[in-house]
N, C-alpha and C positions, 0 to 999 in steps of 0.2 A: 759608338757602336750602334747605338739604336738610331740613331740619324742617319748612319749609312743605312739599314736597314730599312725605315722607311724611306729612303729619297730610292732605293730599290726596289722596293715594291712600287712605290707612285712612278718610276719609268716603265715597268712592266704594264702597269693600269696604262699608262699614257700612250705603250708603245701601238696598240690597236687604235686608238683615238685619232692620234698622227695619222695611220694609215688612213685613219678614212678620210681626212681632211687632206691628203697630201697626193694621194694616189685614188686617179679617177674609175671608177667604178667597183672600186673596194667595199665603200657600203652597200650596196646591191647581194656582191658575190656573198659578204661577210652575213647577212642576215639569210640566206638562204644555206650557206651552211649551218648556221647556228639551227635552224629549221629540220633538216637533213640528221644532224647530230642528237637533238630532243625528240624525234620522231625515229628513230633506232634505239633511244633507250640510252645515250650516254651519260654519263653523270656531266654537271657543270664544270667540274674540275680540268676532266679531258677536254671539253670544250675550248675552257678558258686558256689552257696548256697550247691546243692546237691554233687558235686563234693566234696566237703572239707567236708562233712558228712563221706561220702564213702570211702576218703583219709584216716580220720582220725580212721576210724575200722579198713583198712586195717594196717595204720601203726602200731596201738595198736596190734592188732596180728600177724602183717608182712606177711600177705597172703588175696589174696581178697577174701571179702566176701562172692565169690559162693561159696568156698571152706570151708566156717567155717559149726558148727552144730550150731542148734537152740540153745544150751546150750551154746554154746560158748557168740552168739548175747544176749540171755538173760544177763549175767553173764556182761558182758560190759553195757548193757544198765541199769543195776541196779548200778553197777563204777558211772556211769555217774547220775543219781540222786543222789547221796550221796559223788559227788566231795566237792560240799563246805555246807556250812548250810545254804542256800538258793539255794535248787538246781533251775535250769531253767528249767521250763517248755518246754518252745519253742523249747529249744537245745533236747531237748528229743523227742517230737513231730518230729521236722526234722529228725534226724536221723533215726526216724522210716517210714517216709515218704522217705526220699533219698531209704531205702533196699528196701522199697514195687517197689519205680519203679524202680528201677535197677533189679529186679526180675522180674518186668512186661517187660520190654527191653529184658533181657535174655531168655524169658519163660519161666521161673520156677513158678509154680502155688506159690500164697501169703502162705499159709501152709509152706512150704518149709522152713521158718526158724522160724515159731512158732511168729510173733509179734504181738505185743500184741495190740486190737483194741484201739482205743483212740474214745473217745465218743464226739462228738458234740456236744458246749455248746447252754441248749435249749434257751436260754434267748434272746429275741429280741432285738436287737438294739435301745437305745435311741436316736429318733429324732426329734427333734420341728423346724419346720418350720419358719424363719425369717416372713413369713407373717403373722402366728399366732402373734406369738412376740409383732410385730407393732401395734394390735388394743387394746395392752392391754397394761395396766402401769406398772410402774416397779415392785409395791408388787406384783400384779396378777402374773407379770412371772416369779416369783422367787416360786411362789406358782404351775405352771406350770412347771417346771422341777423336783420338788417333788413329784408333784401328779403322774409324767408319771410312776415313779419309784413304787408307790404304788398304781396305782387305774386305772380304766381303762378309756379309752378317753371319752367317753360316759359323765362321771360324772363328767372328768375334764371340759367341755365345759358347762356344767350347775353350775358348780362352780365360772367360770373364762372367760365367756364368753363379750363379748362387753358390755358395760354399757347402756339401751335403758334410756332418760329422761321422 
């Protein structure tokens, strides 16, 4: 397990290394993003995340991205949801996020490779407050994190509110 895990991580580390050795004018484009990225305020993480996005088109079509057509990026990014039988979400999302700002970095208007919007999920975040929690008893707050799901606060607190004697 841990030998799969690093031979995982050391293709990750590799997979930009490649790129610049493999695909010509990837170190160029690659340190002028990284440039673009630290002069906005990005953390390394994102960076590094995006980098191996951008790595990984280029090496799938051994040229960088500025230089592909929208058809081309389409035609990959559809590869890429239909790599396994659960495709990843995320890994799809990023990649479409690494081109937008590596296009925003270069200024090439977002149009320029046709990607496809990704919609914001509207759904709020569930959260219950440890101080709620504490004035109620165990059934109430098990009834409390069902209710958040299905009903709206209003009627959870007349439901499940403090017990007066």
């Amino acid at each position: 397990m841990i030998k799969e895990n690093n031979k995982q991580l050391q293709e990750k580390q590799n997979l930009v290394d490649r790129a610049i050795w493999d695909v010509p004018g990837f170190e160029m484009m690659y340190r002028r993003f990284r440039r673009n990225l630290s002069v906005l305020g990005r953390s390394t993480g994102t960076f590094e995340g995006y980098g191996r996005h951008v790595a990984s088109i280029s090496l799938h079509f051994g040229r960088i991205p500025l230089v592909l057509t929208s058809d081309d990026v389409q035609k990959y990014l559809f590869e890429l949801q239909n790599r396994s039988e659960t495709p990843s979400q995320t890994c799809f999302k990023h990649t479409v996020y690494s081109l937008r700002f590596l296009l925003k970095s270069e200024g090439y208007p977002y149009d320029y490779l046709m990607l496809p919007k990704i919609s914001a999920e509207k759904r709020l975040p569930v959260v219950v407050a440890y101080g709620v929690l504490k004035f109620v008893n165990y059934g109430c707050a098990i009834w409390i994190l069902i209710a958040v799901y299905f009903s709206p606060l209003d009627t959870l607190f007349w439901q499940c509110g403090p017990k007066r004697k």
